[in-house]
N, C-alpha and C positions, 0 to 999 in steps of 0.2 A: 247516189253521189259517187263520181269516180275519185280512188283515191289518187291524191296526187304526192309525186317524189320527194320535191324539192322546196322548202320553205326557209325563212330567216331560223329558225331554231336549228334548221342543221346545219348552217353554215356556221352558225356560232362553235356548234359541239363540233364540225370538221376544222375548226381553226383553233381549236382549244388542244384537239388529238395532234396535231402538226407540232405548235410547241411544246408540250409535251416530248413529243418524239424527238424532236433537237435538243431537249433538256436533258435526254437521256442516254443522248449519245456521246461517252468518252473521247471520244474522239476528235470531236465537233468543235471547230474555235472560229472565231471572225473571220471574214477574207481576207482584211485588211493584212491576216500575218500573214498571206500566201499572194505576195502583189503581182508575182510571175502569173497566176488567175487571172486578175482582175482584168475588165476591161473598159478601156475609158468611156469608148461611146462607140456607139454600131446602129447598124440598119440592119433590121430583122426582117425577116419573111416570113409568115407562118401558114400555117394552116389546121383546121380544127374540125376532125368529125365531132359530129354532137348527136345524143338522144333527146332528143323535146320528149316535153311533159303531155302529157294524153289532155284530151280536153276537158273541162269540167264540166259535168253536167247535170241537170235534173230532174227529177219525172214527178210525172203526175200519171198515174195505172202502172201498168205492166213495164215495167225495165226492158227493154227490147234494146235499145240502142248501146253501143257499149265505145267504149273509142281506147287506142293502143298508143303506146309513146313510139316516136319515128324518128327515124333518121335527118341528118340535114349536115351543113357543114357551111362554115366560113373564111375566110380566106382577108389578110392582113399585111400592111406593110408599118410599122414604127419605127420611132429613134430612139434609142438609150444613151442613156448621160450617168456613169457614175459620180457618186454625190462624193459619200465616203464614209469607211470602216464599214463595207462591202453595201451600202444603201445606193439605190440609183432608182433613178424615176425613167418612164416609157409614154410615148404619145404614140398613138398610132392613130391609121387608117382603112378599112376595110367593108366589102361586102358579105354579107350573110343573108340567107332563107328562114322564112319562119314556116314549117310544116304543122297538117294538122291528118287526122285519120278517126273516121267512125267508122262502126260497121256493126252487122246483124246477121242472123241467124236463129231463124226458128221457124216452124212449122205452121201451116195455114188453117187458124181452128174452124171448126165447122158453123155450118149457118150462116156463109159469109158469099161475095162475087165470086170468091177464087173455089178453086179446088182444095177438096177439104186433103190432107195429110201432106202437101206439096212443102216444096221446103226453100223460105223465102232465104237467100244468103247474099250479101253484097260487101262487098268493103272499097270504102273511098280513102284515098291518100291525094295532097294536093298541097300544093305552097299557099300559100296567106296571101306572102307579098316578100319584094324584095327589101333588106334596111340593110342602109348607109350606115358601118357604126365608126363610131370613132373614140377608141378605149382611151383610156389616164388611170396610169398604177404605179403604185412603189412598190419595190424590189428588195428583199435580203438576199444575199447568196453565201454560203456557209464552206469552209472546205472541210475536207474529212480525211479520214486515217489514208484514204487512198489519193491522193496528191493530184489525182490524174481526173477525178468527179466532183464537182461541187454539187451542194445542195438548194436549190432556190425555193424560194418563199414570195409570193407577190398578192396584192389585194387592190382593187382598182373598181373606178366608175367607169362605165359606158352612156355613152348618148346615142340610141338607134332614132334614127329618121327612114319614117315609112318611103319606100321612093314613088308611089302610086297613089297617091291620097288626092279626096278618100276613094274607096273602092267597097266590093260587095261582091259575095262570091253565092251561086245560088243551083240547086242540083237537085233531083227527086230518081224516082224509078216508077214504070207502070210496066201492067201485065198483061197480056194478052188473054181475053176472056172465049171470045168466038172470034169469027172473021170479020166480027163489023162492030167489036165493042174492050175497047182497053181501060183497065182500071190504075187507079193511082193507089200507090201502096209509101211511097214516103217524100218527104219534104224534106232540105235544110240551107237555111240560110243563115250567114254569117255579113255582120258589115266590122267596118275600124270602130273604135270605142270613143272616135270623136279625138284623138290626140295624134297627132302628126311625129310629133318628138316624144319618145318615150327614154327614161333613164332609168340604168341598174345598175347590180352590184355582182361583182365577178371574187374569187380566189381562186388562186394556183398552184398548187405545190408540186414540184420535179427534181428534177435532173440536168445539169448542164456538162455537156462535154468540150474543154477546149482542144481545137484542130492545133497541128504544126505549125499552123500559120499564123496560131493567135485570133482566130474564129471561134466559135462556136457551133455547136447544135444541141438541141436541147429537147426536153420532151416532159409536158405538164399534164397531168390530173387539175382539169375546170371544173369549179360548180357556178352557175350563171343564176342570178335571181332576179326577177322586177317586177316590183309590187305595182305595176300599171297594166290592165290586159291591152292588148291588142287590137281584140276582137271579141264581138258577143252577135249571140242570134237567136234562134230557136229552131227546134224542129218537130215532126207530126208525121204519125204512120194514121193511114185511111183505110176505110174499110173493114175494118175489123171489126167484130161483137165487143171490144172493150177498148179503152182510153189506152194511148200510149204517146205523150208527148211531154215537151220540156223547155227548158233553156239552155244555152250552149257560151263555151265563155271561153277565150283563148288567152294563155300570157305563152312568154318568151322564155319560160324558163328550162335550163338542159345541168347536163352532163356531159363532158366534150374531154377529148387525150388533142392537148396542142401539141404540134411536132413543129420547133422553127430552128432557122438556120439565122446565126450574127455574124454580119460582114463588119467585122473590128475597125475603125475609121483612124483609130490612134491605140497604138499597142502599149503593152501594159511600161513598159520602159521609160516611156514621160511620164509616167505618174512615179515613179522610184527617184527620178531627175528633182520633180517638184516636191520631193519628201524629206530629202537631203539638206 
């Protein structure tokens, strides 16, 4: 079994460390007292490297197959609307990749087609497919002793839609044995898990900096979770004097640093107008 990073119980205990850490900051009060912050509504840009979670897998004989968390990234355009006493909600829109990666490495044991001490090694990396996502989160934003940084807090659902459904992704290796005879040494195959729409659960916590302009840019620690896989398959190495195969299973779930930019639509000034 590979292990995997990311599940509901650590999202709980990363959102328990978060407030926490605003509970202990002296410094720390509403935005609402810092309304020169705040911003009414804006259109953000973002973007988001991410680590995906490695695949899940399982065997049956010899563990041969092993799979590595990969890179990937997505890319976003929302609206923010402050509500108030620094609360504001976010719609967006955006494309994202779902990556996946196995690989192998080990030695050709004897008594087999291949040559005995030869050393079988391959690593696959590849997209899934592409998804539509389209986030929905509330926002806290906090100021602090430093006047000039606030602190953000957000938690939100996403709705990914597969854009290639359904699909099926399917790959092996063989090896050359003499000049007139190749053998097959691995399989795998993956399809979608039969669901077109898949939904999850995201949190945020950063940093926002206001520009001269009354802009923003900002920069989040994401954890992404969704208890729906993706994908599922199996796979099988041949040839061998012993068993090595399994099942294979893919969800969406990562690690991502968002880095977005807020073009301010209405600067913080109407909002002191309608408080008066």
């Amino acid at each position: 079994m590979v292990t995997q990073f990311i599940s509901p119980k650590y999202l709980t205990a990363f959102s328990f460390l978060i407030f926490q850490f605003l509970n202990e900051i002296g410094y720390t009060q509403v935005c609402e007292k810092r309304r020169d912050l705040i911003f009414t509504n804006q259109i953000k840009f973002s973007i988001t490297p991410q680590l995906y979670e490695n695949l899940y897998l399982t065997y049956t004989g010899v563990e041969l197959l092993k799979s590595r968390p990969c890179f990937s990234a997505e890319a976003t355009i929302s609206y923010y609307q402050y509500i108030t006493k620094g609360f504001g909600i976010n719609i967006g829109a955006g494309l994202g990749l779902a990556p996946f990666n196995v690989n192998y490495n080990f030695a050709s044991p004897p008594g087999t087609v291949f040559k005995p001490g030869i050393y079988f090694n391959d690593n696959f990396f590849a997209y899934l497919d592409y998804l539509w996502i389209f986030p929905l989160s509330f926002q806290k934003m906090f100021s602090t002793k430093n006047n000039n940084i606030l602190y953000n807090l957000e938690a939100g659902v996403k709705w990914n839609r597969i854009m290639n459904f359904p699909y099926s992704i399917a790959f092996g290796t063989e090896y050359v044995i003499n000049d007139t005879l190749d053998a097959e040494l691995f399989n795998l195959s993956i399809e979608d898990d039969g669901k077109q729409n898949l939904f999850s659960y995201f949190l945020k916590f950063g940093i926002i900096k206001p520009t001269s302009k009354k802009n923003a840019l900002g920069c989040n620690l994401v954890l992404h979770y969704c208890p729906q896989l993706i994908g599922h398959g199996w796979y099988k190495f041949y040839n061998l004097n012993y068993d090595s195969y399994g099942n294979v299973e893919q969800n969406i779930n990562y690690i991502g640093i968002e880095i977005n930019y807020g073009l301010t639509l209405m600067k913080s000034k109407n909002i002191q107008k309608q408080k008066k």
